[in-house]
MARMIRO-530415 format. One record per atom (N, C-alpha, C): residue number from 0; residue in one letter; atom name; x, y, z. Coordinates in steps of 0.1 Angstrom, whole numbers, plus 5000, padded with zeros to 4 digits. Example, Ala and Ser with C-alpha at 12.3 -4.5 7.8 and 13.67 -1.06 7.14 Angstrom:
! residues 2
<site numi="0" domi="A" nuke="N" x="5132" y="4943" z="5078"/>
<site numi="0" domi="A" nuke="CA" x="5123" y="4955" z="5078"/>
<site numi="0" domi="A" nuke="C" x="5132" y="4967" z="5078"/>
<site numi="1" domi="S" nuke="N" x="5128" y="4978" z="5071"/>
<site numi="1" domi="S" nuke="CA" x="5137" y="4989" z="5071"/>
<site numi="1" domi="S" nuke="C" x="5129" y="5000" z="5079"/>
//
This chain:
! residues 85
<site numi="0" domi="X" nuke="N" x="3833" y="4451" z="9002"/>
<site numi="0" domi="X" nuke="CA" x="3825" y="4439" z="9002"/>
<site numi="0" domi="X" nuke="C" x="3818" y="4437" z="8989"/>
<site numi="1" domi="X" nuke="N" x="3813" y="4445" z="8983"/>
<site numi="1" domi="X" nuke="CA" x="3808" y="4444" z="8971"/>
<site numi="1" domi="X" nuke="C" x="3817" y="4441" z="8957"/>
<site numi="2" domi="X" nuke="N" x="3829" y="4442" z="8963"/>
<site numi="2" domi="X" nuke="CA" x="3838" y="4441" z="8950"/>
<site numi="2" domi="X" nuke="C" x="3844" y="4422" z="8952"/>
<site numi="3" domi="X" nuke="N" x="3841" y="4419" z="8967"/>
<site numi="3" domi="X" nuke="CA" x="3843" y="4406" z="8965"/>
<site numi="3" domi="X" nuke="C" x="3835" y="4397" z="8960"/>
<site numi="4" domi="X" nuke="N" x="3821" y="4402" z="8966"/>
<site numi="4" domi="X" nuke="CA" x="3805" y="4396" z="8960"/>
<site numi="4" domi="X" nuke="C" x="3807" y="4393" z="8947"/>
<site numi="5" domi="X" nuke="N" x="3813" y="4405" z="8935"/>
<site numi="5" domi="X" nuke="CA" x="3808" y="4408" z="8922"/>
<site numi="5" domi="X" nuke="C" x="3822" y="4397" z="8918"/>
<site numi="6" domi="X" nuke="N" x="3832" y="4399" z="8925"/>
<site numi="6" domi="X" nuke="CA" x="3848" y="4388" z="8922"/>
<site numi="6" domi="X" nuke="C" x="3839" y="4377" z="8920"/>
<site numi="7" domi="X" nuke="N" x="3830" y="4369" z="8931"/>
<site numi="7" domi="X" nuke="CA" x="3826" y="4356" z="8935"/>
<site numi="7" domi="X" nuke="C" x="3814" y="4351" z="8923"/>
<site numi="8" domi="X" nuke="N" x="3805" y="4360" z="8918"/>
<site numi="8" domi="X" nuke="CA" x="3803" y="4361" z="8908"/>
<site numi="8" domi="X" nuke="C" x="3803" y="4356" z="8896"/>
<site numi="9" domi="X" nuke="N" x="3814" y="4367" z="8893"/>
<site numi="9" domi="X" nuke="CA" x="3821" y="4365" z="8881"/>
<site numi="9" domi="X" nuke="C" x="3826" y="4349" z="8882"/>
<site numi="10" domi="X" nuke="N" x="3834" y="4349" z="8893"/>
<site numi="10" domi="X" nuke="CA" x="3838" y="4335" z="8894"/>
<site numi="10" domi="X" nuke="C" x="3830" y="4328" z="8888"/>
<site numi="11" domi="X" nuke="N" x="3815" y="4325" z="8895"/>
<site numi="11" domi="X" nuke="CA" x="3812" y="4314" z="8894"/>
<site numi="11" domi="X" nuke="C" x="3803" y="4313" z="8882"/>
<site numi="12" domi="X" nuke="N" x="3803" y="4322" z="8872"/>
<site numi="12" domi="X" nuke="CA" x="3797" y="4328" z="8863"/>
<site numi="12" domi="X" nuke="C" x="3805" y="4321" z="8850"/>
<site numi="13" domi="X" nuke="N" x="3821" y="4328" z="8851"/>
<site numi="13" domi="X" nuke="CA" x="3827" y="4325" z="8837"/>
<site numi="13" domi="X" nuke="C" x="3827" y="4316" z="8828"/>
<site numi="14" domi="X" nuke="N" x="3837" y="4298" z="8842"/>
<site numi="14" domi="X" nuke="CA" x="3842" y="4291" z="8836"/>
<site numi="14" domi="X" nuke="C" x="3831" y="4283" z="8826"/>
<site numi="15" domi="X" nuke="N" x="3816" y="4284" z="8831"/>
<site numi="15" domi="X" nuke="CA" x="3813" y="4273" z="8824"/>
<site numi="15" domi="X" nuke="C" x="3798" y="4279" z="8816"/>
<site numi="16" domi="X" nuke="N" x="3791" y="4289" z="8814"/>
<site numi="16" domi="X" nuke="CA" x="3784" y="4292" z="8811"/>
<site numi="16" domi="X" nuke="C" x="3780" y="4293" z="8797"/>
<site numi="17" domi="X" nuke="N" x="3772" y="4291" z="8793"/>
<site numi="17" domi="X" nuke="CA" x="3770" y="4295" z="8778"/>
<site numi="17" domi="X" nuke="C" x="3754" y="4300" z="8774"/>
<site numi="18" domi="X" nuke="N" x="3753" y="4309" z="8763"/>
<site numi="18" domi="X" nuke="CA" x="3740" y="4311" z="8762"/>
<site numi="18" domi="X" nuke="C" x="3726" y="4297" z="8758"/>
<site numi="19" domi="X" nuke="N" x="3731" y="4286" z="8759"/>
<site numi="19" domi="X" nuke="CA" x="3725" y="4273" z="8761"/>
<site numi="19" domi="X" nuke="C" x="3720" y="4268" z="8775"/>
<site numi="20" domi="X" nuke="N" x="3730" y="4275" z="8779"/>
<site numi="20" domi="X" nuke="CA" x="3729" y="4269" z="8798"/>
<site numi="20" domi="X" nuke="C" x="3721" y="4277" z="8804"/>
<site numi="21" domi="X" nuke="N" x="3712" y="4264" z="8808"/>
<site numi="21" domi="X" nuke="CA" x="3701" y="4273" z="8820"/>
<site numi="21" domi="X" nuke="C" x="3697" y="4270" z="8832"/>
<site numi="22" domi="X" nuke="N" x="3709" y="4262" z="8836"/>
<site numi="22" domi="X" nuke="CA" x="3709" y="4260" z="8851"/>
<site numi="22" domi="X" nuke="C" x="3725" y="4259" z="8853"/>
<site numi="23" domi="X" nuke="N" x="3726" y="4266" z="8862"/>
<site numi="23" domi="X" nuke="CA" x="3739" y="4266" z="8866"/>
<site numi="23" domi="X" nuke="C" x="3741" y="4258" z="8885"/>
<site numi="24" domi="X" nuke="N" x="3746" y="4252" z="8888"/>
<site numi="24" domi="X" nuke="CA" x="3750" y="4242" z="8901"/>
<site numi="24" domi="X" nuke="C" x="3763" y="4248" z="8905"/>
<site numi="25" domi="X" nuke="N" x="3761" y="4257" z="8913"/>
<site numi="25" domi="X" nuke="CA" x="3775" y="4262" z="8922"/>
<site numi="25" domi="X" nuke="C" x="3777" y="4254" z="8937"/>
<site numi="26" domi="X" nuke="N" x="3783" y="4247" z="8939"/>
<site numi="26" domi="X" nuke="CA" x="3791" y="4236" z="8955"/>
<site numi="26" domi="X" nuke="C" x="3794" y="4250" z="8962"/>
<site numi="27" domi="X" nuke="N" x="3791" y="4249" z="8973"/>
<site numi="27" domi="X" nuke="CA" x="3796" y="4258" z="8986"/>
<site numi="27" domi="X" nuke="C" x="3798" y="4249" z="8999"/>
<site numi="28" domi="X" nuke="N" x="3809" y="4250" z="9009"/>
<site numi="28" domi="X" nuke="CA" x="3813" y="4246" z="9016"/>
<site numi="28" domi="X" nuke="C" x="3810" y="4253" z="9034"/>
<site numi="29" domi="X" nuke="N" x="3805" y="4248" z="9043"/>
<site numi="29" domi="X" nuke="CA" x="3802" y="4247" z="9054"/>
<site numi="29" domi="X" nuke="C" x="3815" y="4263" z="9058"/>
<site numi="30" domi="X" nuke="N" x="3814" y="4269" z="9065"/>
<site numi="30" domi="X" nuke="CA" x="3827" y="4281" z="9068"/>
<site numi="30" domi="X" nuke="C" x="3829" y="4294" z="9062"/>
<site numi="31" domi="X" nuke="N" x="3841" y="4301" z="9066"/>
<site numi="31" domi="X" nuke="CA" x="3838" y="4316" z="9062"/>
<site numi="31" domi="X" nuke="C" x="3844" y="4317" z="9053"/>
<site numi="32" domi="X" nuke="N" x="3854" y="4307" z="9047"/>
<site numi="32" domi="X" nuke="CA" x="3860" y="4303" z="9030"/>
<site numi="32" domi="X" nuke="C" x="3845" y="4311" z="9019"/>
<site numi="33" domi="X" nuke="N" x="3837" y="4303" z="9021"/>
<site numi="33" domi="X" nuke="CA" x="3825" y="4301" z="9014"/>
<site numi="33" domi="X" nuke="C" x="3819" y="4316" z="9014"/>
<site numi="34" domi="X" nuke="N" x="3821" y="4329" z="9024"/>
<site numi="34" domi="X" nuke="CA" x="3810" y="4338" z="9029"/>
<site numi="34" domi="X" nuke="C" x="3809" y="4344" z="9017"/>
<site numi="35" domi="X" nuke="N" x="3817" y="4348" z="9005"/>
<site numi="35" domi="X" nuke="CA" x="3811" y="4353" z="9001"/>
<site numi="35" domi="X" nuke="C" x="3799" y="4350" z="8989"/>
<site numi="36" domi="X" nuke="N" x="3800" y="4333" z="8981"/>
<site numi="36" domi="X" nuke="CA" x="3791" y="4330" z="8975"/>
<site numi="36" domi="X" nuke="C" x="3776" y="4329" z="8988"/>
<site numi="37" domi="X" nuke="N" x="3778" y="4328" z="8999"/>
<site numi="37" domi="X" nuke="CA" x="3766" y="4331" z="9008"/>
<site numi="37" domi="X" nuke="C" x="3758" y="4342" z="9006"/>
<site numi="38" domi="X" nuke="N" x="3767" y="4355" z="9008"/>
<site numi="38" domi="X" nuke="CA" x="3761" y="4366" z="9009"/>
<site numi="38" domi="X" nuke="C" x="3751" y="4366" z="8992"/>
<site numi="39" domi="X" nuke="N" x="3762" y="4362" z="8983"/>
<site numi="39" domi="X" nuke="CA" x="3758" y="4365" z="8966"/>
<site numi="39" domi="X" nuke="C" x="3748" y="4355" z="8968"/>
<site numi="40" domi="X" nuke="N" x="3744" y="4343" z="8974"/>
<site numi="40" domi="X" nuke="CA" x="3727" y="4333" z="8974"/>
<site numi="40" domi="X" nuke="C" x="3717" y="4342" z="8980"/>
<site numi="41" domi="X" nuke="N" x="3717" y="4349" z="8992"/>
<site numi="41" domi="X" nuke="CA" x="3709" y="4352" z="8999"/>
<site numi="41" domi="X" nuke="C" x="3705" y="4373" z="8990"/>
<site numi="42" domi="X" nuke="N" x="3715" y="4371" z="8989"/>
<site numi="42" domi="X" nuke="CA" x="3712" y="4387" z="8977"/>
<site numi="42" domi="X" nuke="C" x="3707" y="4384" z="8963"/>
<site numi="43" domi="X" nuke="N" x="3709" y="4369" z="8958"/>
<site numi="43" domi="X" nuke="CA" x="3704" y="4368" z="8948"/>
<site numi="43" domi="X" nuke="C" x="3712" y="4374" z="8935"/>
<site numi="44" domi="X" nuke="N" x="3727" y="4380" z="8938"/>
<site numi="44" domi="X" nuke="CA" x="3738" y="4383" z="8928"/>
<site numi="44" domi="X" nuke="C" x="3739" y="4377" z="8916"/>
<site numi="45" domi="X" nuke="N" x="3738" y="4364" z="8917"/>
<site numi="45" domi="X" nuke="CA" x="3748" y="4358" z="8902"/>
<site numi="45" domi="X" nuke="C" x="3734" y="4356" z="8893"/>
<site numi="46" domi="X" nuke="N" x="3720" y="4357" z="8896"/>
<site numi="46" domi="X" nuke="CA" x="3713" y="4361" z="8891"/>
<site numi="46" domi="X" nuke="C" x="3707" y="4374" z="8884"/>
<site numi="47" domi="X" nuke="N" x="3711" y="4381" z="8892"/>
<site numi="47" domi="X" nuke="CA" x="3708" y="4400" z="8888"/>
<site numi="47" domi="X" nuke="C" x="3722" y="4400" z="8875"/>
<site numi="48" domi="X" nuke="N" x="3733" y="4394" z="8880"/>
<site numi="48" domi="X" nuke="CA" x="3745" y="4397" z="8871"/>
<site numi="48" domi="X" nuke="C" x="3742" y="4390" z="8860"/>
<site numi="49" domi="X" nuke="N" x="3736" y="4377" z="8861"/>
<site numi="49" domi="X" nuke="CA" x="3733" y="4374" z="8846"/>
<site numi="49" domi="X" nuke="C" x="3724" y="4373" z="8836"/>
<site numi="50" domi="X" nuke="N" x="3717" y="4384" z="8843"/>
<site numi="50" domi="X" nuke="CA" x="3705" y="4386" z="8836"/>
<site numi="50" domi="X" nuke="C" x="3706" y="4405" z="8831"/>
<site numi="51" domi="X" nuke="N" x="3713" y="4410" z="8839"/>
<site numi="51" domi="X" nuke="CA" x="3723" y="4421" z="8831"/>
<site numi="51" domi="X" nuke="C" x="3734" y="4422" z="8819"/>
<site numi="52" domi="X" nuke="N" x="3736" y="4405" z="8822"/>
<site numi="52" domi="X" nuke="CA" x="3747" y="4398" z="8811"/>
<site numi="52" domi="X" nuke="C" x="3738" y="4397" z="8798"/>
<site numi="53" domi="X" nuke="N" x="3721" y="4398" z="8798"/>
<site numi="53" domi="X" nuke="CA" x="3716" y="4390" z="8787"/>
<site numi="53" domi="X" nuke="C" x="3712" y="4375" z="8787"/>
<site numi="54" domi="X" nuke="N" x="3717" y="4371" z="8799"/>
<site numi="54" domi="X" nuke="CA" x="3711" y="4351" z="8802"/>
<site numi="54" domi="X" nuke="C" x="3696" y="4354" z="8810"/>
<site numi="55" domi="X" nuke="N" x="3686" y="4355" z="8809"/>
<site numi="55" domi="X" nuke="CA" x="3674" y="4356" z="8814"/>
<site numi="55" domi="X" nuke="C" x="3669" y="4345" z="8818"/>
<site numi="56" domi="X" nuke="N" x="3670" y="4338" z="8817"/>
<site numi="56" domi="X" nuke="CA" x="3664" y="4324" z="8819"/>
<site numi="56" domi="X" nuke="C" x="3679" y="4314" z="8824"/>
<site numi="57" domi="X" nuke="N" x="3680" y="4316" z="8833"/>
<site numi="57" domi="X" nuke="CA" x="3693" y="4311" z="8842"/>
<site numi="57" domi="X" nuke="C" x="3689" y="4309" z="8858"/>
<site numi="58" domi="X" nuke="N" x="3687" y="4294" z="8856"/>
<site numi="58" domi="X" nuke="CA" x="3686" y="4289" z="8874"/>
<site numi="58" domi="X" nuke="C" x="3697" y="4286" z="8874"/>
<site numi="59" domi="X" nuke="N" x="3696" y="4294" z="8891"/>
<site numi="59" domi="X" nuke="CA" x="3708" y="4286" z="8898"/>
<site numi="59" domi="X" nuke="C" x="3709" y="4279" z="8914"/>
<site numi="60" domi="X" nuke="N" x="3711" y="4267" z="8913"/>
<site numi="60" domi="X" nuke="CA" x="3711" y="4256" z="8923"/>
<site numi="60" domi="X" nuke="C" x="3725" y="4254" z="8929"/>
<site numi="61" domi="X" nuke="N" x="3724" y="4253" z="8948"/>
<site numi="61" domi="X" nuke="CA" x="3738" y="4254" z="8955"/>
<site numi="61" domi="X" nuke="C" x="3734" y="4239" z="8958"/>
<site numi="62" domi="X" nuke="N" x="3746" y="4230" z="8960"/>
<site numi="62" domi="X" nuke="CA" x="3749" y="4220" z="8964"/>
<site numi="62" domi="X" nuke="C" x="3756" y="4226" z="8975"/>
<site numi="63" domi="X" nuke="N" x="3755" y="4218" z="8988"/>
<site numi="63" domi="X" nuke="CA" x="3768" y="4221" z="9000"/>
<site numi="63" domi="X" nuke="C" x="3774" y="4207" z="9001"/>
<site numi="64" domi="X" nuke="N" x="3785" y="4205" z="9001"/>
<site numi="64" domi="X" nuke="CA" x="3793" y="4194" z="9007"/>
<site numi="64" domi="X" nuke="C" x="3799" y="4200" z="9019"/>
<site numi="65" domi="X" nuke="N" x="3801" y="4188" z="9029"/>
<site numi="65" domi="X" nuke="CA" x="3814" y="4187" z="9039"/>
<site numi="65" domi="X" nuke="C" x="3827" y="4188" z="9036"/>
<site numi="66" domi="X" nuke="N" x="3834" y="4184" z="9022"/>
<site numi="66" domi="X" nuke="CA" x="3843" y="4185" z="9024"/>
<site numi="66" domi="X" nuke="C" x="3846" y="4183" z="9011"/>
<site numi="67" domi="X" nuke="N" x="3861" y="4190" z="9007"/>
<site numi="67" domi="X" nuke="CA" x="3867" y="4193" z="8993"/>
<site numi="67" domi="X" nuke="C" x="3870" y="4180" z="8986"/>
<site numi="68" domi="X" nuke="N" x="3873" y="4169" z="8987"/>
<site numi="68" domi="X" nuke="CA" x="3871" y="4161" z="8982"/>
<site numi="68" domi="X" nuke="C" x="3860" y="4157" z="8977"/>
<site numi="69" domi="X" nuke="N" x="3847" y="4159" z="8979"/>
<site numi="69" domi="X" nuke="CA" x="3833" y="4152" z="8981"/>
<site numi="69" domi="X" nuke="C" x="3830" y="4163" z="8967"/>
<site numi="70" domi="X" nuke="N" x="3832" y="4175" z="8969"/>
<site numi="70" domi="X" nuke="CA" x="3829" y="4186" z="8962"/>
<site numi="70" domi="X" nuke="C" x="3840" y="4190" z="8945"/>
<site numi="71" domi="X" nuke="N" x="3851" y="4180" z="8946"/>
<site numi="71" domi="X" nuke="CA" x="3857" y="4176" z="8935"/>
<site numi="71" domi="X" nuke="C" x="3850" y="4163" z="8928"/>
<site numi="72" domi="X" nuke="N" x="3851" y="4153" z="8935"/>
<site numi="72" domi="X" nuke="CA" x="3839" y="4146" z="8931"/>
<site numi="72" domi="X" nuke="C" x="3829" y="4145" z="8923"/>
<site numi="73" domi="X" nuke="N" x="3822" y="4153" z="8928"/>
<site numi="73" domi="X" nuke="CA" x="3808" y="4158" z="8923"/>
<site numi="73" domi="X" nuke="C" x="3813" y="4167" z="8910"/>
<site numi="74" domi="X" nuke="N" x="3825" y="4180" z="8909"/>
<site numi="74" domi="X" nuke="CA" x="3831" y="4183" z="8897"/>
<site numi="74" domi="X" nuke="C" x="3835" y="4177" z="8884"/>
<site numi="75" domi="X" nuke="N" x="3840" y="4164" z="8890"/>
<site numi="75" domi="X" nuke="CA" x="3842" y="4158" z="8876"/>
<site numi="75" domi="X" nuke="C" x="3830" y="4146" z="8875"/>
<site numi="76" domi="X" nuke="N" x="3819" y="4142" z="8878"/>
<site numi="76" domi="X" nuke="CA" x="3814" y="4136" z="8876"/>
<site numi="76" domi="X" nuke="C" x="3800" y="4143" z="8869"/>
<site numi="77" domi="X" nuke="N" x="3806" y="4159" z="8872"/>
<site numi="77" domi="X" nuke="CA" x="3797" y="4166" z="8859"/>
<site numi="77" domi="X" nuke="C" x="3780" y="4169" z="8868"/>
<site numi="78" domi="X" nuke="N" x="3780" y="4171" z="8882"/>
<site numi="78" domi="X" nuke="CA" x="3773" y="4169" z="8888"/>
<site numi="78" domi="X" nuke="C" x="3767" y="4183" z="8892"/>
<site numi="79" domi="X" nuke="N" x="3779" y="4192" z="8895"/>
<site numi="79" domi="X" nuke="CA" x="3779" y="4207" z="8899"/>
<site numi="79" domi="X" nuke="C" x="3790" y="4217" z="8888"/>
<site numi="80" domi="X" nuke="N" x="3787" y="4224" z="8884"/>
<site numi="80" domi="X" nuke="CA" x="3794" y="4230" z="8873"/>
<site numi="80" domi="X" nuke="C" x="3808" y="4240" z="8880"/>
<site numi="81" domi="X" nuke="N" x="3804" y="4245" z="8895"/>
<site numi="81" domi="X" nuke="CA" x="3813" y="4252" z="8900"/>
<site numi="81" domi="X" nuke="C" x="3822" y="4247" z="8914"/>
<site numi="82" domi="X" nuke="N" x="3831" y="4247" z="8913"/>
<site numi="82" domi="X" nuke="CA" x="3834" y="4243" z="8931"/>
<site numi="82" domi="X" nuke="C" x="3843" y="4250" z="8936"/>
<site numi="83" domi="X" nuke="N" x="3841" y="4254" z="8953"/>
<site numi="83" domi="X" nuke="CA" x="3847" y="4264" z="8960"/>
<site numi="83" domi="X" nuke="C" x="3854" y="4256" z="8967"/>
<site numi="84" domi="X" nuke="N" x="3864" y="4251" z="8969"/>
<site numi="84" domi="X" nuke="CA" x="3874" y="4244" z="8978"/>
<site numi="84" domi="X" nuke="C" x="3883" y="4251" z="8989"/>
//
C-alpha cells in the first residue's frame, strides 16, 4: 500500500512542478480508480513528499469531476495541473 501511495505521488508530483510553483491542482474522480490519490489527501502525502523534496511552500488543491472528459477539459484549459482518468 505504501508503495502505491508514494507511485501516486510521485505521479502527481513530477509532470508539472517547479521550484516557482506553489500551488499545485490535482483532479480526482468519484471510485476506487482514484483510492489511492484519496488515501495520499487524507494522509497529507504529496505534501510531506514535497517538502522532503525542498518545495516548502507548496499548496495543494483537489478538484473532483464526474467524469474523464470534464477532467481533460479542465487539463488543457490549464485549470488543474494533474488528471487521474
Amino acid at each position: 500500500m505504501k508503495a502505491i501511495v508514494a507511485a501516486a505521488a510521485f505521479w502527481a508530483l513530477t509532470p508539472n512542478i517547479s521550484a516557482e510553483k506553489s500551488l499545485l491542482v490535482i483532479s480526482k474522480q468519484y471510485g476506487l480508480g482514484c483510492l489511492p490519490l484519496i488515501v495520499a489527501e487524507e494522509r497529507k502525502l504529496i505534501e510531506k513528499y514535497a517538502k522532503s523534496a525542498g518545495l516548502d511552500d507548496i499548496k495543494v488543491e483537489r478538484a473532483t469531476f464526474g467524469g474523464g472528459s470534464i477532467a481533460n477539459d479542465a487539463l488543457l484549459s490549464g485549470t488543474v495541473d494533474s488528471v487521474r482518468v
